[in-house]
Biopython code that builds the backbone (N, CA, C, O; Angstrom):
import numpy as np
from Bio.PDB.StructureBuilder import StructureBuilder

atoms = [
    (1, "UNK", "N", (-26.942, 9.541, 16.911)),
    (1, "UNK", "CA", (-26.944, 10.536, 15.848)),
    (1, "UNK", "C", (-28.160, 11.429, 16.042)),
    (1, "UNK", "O", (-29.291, 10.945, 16.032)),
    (2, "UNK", "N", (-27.878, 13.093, 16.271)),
    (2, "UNK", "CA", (-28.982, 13.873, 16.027)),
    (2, "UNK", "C", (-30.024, 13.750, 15.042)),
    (2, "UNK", "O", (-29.545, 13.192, 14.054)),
    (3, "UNK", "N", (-31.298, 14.042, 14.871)),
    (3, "UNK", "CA", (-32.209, 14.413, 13.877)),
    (3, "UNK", "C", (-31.371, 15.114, 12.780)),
    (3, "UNK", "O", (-31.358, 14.496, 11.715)),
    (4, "UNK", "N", (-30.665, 16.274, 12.807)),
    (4, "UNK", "CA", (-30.377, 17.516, 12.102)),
    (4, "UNK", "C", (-29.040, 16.982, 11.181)),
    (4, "UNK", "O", (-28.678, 17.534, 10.142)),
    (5, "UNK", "N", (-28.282, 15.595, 11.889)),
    (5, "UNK", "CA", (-27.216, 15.085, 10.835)),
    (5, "UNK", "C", (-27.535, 14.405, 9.726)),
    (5, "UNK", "O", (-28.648, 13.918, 9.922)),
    (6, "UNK", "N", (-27.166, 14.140, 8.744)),
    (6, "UNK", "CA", (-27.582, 13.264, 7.499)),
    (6, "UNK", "C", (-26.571, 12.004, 7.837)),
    (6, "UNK", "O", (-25.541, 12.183, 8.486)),
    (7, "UNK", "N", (-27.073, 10.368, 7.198)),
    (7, "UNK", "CA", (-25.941, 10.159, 7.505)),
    (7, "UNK", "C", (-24.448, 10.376, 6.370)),
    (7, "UNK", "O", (-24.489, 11.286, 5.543)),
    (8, "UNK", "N", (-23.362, 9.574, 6.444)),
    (8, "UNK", "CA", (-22.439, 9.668, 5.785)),
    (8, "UNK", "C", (-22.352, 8.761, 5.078)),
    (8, "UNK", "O", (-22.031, 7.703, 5.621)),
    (9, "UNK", "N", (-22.561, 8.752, 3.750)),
    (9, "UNK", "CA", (-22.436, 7.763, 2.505)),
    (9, "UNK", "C", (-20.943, 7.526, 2.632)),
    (9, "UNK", "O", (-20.051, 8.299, 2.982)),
    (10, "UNK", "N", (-20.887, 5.738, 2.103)),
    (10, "UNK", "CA", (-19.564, 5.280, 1.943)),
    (10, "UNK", "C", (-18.700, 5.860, 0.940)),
    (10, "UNK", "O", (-19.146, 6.180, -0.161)),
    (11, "UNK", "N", (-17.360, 6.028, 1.294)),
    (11, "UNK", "CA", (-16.383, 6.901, 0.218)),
    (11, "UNK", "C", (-16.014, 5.859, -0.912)),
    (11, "UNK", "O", (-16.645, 4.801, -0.912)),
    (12, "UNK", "N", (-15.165, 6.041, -1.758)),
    (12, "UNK", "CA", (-14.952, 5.003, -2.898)),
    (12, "UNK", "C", (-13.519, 5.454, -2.947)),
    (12, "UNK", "O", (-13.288, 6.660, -3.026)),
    (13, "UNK", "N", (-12.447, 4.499, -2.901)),
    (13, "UNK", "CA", (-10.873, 5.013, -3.182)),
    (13, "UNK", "C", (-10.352, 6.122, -4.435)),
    (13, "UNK", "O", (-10.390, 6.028, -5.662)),
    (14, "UNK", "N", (-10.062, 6.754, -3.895)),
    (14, "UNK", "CA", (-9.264, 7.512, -4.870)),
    (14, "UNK", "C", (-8.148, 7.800, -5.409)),
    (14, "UNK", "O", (-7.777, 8.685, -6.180)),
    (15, "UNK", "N", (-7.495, 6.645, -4.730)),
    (15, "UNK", "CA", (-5.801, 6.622, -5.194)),
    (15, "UNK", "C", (-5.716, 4.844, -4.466)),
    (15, "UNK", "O", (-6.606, 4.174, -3.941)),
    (16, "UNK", "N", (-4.377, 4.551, -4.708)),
    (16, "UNK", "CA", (-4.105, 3.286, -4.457)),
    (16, "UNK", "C", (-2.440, 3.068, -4.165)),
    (16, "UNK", "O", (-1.724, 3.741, -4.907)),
    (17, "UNK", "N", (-1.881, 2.381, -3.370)),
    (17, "UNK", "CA", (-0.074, 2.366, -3.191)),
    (17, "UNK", "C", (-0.283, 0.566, -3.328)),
    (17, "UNK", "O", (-1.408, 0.183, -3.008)),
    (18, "UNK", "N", (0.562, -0.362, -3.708)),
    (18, "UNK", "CA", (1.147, -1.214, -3.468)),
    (18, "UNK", "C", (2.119, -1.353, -2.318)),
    (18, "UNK", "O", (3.079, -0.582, -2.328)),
    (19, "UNK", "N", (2.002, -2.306, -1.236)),
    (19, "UNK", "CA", (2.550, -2.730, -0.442)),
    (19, "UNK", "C", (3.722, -4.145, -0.596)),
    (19, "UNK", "O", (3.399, -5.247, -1.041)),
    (20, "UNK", "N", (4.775, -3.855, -0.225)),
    (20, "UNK", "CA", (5.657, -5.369, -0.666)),
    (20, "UNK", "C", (6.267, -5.414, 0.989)),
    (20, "UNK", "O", (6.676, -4.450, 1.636)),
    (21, "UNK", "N", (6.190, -6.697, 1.377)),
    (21, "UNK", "CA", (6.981, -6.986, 2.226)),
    (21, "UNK", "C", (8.456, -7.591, 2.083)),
    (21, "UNK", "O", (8.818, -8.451, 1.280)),
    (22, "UNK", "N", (9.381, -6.796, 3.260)),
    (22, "UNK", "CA", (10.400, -7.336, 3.169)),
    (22, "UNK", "C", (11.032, -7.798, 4.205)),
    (22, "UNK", "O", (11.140, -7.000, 5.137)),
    (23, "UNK", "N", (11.606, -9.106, 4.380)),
    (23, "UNK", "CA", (11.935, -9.834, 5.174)),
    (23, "UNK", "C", (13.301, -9.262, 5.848)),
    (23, "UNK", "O", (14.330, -9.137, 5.184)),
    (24, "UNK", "N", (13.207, -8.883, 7.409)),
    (24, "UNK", "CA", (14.798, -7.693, 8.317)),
    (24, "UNK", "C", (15.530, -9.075, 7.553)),
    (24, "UNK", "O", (14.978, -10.161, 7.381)),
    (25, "UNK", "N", (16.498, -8.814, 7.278)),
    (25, "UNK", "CA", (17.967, -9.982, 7.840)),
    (25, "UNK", "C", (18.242, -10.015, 9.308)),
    (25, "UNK", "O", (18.914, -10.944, 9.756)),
    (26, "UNK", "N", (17.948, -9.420, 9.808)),
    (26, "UNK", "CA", (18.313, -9.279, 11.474)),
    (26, "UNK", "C", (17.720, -10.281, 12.765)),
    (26, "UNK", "O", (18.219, -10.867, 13.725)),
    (27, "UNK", "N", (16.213, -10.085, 12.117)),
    (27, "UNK", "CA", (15.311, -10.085, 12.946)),
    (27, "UNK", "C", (14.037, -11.451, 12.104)),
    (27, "UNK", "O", (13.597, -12.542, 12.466)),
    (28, "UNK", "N", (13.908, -10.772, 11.154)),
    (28, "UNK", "CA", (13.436, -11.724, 10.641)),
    (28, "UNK", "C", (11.737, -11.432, 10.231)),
    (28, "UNK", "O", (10.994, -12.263, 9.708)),
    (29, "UNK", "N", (11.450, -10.330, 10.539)),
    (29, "UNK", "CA", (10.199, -9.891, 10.332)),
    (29, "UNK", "C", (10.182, -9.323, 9.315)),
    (29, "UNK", "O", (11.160, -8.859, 8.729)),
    (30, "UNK", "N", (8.387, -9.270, 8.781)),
    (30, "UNK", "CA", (8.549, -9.174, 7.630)),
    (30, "UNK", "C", (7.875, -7.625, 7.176)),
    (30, "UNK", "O", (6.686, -7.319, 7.083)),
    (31, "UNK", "N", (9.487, -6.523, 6.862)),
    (31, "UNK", "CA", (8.827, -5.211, 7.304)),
    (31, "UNK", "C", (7.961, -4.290, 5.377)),
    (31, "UNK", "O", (8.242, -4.159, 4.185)),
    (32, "UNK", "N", (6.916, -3.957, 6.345)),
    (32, "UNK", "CA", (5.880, -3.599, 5.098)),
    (32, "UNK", "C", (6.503, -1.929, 4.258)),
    (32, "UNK", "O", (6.554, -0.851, 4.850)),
    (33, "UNK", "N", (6.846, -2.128, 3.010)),
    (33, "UNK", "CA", (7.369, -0.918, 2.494)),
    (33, "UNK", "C", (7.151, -0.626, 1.283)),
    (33, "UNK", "O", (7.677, -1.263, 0.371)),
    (34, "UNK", "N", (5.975, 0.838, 0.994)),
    (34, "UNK", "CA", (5.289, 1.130, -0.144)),
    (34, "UNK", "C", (6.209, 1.083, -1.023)),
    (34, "UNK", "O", (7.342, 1.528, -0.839)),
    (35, "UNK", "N", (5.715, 0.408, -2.313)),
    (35, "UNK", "CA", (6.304, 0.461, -3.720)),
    (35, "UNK", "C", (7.538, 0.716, -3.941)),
    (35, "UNK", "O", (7.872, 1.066, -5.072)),
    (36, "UNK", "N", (8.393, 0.609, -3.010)),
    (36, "UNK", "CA", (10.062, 1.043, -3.079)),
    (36, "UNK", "C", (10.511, 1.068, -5.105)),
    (36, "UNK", "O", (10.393, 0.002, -5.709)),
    (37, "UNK", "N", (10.886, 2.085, -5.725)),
    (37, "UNK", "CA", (11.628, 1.983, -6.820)),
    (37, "UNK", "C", (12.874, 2.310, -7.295)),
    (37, "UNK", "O", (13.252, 2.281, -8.466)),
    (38, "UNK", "N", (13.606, 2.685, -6.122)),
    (38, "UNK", "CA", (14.746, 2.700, -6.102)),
    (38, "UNK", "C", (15.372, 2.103, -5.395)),
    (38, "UNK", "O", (14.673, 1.804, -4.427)),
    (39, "UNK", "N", (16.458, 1.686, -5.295)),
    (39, "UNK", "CA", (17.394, 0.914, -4.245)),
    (39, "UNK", "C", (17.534, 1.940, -2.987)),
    (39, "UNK", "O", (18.013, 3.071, -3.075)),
    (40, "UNK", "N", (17.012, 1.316, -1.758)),
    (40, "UNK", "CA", (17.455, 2.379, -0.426)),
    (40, "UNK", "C", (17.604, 1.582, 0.280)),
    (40, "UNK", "O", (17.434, 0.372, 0.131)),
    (41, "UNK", "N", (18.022, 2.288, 1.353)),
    (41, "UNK", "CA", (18.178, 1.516, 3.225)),
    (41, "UNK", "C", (16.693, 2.178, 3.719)),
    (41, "UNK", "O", (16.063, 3.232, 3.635)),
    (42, "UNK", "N", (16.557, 0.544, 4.408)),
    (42, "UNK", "CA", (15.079, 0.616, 5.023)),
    (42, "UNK", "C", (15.488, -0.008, 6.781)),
    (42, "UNK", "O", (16.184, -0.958, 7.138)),
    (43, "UNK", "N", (14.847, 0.826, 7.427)),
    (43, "UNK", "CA", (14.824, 0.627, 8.997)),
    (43, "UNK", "C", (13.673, -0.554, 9.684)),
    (43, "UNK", "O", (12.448, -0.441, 9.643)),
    (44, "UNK", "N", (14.299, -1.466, 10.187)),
    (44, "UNK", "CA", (12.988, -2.728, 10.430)),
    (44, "UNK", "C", (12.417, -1.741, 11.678)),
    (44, "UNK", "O", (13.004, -0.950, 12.417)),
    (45, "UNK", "N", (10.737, -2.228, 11.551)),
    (45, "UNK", "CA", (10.268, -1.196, 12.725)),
    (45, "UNK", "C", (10.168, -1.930, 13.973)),
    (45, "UNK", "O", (9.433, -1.467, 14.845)),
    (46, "UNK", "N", (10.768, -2.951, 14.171)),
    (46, "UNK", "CA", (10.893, -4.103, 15.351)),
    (46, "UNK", "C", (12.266, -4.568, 15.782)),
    (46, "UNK", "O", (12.276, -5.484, 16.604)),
    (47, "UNK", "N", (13.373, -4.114, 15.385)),
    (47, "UNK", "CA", (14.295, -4.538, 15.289)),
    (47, "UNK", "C", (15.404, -3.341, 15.486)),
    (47, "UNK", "O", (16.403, -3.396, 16.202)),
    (48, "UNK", "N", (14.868, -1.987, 14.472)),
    (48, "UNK", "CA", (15.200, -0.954, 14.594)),
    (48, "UNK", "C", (17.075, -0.838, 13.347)),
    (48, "UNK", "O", (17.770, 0.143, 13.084)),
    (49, "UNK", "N", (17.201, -2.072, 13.000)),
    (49, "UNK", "CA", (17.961, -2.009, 12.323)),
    (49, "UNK", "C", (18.226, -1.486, 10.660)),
    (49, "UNK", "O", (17.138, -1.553, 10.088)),
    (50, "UNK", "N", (19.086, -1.094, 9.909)),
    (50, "UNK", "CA", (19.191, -0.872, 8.676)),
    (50, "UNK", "C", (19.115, -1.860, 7.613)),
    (50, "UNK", "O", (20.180, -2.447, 7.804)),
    (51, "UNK", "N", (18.666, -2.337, 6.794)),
    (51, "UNK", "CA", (18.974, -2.964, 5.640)),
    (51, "UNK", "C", (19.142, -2.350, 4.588)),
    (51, "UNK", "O", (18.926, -1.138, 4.584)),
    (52, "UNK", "N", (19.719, -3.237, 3.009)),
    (52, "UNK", "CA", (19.383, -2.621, 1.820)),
    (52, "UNK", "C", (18.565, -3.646, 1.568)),
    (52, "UNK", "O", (18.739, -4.786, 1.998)),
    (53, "UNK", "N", (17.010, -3.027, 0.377)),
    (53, "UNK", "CA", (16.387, -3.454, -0.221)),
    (53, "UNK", "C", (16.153, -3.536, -2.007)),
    (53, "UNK", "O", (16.218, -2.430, -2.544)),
    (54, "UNK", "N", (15.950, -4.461, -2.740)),
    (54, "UNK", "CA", (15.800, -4.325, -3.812)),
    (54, "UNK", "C", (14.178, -3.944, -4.384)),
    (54, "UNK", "O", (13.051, -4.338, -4.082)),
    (55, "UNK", "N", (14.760, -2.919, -5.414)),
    (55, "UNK", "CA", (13.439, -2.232, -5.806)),
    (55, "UNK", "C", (12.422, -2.802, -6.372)),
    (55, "UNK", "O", (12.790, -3.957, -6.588)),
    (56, "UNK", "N", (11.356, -2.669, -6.739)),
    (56, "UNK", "CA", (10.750, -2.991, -7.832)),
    (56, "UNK", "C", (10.228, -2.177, -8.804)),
    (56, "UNK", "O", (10.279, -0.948, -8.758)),
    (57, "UNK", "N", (9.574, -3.020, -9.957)),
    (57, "UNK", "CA", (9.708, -2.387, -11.099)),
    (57, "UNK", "C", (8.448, -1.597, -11.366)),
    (57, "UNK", "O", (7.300, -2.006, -11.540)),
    (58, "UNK", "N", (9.006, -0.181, -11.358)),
    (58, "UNK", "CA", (8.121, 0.574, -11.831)),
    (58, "UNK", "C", (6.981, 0.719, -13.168)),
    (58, "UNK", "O", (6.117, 1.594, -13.210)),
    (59, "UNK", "N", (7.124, -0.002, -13.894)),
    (59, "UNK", "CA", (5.964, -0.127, -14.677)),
    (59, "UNK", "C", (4.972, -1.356, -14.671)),
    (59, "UNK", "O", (4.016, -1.524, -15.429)),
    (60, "UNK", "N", (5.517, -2.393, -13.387)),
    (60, "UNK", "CA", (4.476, -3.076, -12.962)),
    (60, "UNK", "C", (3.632, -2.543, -12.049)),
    (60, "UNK", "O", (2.527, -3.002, -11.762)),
    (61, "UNK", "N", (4.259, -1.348, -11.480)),
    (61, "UNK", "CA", (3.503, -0.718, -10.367)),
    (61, "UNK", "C", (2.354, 0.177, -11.033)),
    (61, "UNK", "O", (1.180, 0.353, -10.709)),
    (62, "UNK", "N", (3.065, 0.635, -11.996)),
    (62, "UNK", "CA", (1.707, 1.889, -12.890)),
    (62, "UNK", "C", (1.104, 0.753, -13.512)),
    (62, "UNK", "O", (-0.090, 0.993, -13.689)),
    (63, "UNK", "N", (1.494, -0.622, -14.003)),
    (63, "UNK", "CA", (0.282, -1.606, -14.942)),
    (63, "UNK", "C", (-0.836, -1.828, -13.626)),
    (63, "UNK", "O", (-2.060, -1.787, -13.747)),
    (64, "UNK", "N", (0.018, -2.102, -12.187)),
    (64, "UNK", "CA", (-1.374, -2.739, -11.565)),
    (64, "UNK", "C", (-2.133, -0.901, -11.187)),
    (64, "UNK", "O", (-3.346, -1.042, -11.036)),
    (65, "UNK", "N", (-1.883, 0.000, -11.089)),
    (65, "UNK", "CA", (-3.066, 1.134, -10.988)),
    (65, "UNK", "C", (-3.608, 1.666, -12.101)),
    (65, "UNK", "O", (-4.686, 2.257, -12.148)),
    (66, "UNK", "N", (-2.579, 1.382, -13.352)),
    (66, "UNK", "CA", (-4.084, 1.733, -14.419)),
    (66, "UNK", "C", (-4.894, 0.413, -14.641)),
    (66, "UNK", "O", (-6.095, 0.356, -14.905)),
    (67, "UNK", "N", (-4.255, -0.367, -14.528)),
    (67, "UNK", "CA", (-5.632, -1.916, -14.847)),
    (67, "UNK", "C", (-6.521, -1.825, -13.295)),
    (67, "UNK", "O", (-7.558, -2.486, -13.350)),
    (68, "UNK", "N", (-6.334, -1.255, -12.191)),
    (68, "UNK", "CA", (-7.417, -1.265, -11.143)),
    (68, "UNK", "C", (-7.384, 0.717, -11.231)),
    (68, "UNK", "O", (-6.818, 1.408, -10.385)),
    (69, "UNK", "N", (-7.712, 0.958, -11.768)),
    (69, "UNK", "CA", (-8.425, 2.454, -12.154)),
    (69, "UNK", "C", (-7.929, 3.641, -10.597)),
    (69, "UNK", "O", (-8.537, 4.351, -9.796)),
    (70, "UNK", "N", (-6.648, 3.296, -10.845)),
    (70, "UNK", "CA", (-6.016, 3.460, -9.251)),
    (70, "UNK", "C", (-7.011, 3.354, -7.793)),
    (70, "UNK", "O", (-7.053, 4.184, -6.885)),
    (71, "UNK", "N", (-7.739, 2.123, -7.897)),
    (71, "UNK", "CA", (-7.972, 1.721, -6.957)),
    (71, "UNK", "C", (-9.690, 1.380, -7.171)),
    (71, "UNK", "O", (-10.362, 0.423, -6.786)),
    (72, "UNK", "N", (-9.968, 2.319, -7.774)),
    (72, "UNK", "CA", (-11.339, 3.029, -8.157)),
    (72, "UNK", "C", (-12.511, 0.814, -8.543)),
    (72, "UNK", "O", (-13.511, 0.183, -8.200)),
    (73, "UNK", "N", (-11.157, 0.722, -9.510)),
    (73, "UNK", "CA", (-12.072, -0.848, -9.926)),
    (73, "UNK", "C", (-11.845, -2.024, -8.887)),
    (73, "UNK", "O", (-12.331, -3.145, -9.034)),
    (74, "UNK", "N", (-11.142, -1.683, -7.943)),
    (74, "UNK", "CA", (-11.012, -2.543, -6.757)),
    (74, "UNK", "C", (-12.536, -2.769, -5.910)),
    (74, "UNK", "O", (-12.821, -3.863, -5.423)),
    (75, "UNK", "N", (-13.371, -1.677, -5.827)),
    (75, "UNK", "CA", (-13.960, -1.924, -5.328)),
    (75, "UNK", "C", (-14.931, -3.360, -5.104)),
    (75, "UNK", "O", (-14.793, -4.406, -5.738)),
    (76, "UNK", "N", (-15.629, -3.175, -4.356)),
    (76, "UNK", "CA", (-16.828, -4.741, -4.295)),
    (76, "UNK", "C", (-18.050, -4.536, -4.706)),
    (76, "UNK", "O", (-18.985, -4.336, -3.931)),
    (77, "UNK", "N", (-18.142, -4.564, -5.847)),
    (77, "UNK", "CA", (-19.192, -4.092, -6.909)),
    (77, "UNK", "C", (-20.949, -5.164, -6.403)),
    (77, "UNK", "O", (-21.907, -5.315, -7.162)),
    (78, "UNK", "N", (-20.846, -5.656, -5.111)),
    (78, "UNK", "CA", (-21.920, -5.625, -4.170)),
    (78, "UNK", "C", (-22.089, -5.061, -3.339)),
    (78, "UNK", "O", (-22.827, -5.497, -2.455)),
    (79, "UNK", "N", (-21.478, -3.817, -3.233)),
    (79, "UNK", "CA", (-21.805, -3.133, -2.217)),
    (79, "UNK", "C", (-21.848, -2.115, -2.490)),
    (79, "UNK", "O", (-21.758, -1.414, -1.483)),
    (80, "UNK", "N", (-21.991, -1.295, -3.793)),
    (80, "UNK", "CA", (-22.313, -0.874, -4.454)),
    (80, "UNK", "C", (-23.644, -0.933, -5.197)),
    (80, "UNK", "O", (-23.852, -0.184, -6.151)),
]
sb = StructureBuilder()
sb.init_structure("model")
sb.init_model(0)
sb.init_chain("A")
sb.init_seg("    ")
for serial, (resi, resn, name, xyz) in enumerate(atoms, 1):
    if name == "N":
        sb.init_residue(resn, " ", resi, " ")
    sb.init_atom(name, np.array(xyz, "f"), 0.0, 1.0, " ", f" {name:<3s}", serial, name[0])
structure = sb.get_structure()
């Protein structure tokens, strides 16, 4: 690092997604797919095949980002 750079203070999240895994029928892996809330066809990324997946419920998804301040109260309040 030059003299003339400052360094770069750590960022703090500013948004947050839930991740659910879902298990191919095909293949058997277990493929990672943000917050799905509607019923769709999802493509395994190892397998390359189609499934249908069941959704989940959208107001457990907004309870877990307003109770973690969309992400904001996740942090590790020692490192801080």
């Amino acid at each position: 690092m030059s003299n003339s750079q400052k360094p770069i203070s750590p960022v703090k999240p500013v948004g947050m997604e839930v991740i659910f895994f879902y298990p191919c029928p095909h293949c058997g892996r277990k493929v990672p797919i943000i917050g799905a809330v509607q019923p769709s066809m999802e493509r395994c990324d190892a397998c390359q095949n189609i499934f249908p997946i069941v959704p989940v419920d959208r107001r457990t998804l907004q309870y877990l980002k307003i109770s973690l301040a969309d992400g904001g109260a996740a942090i590790d309040p020692d490192f801080m």
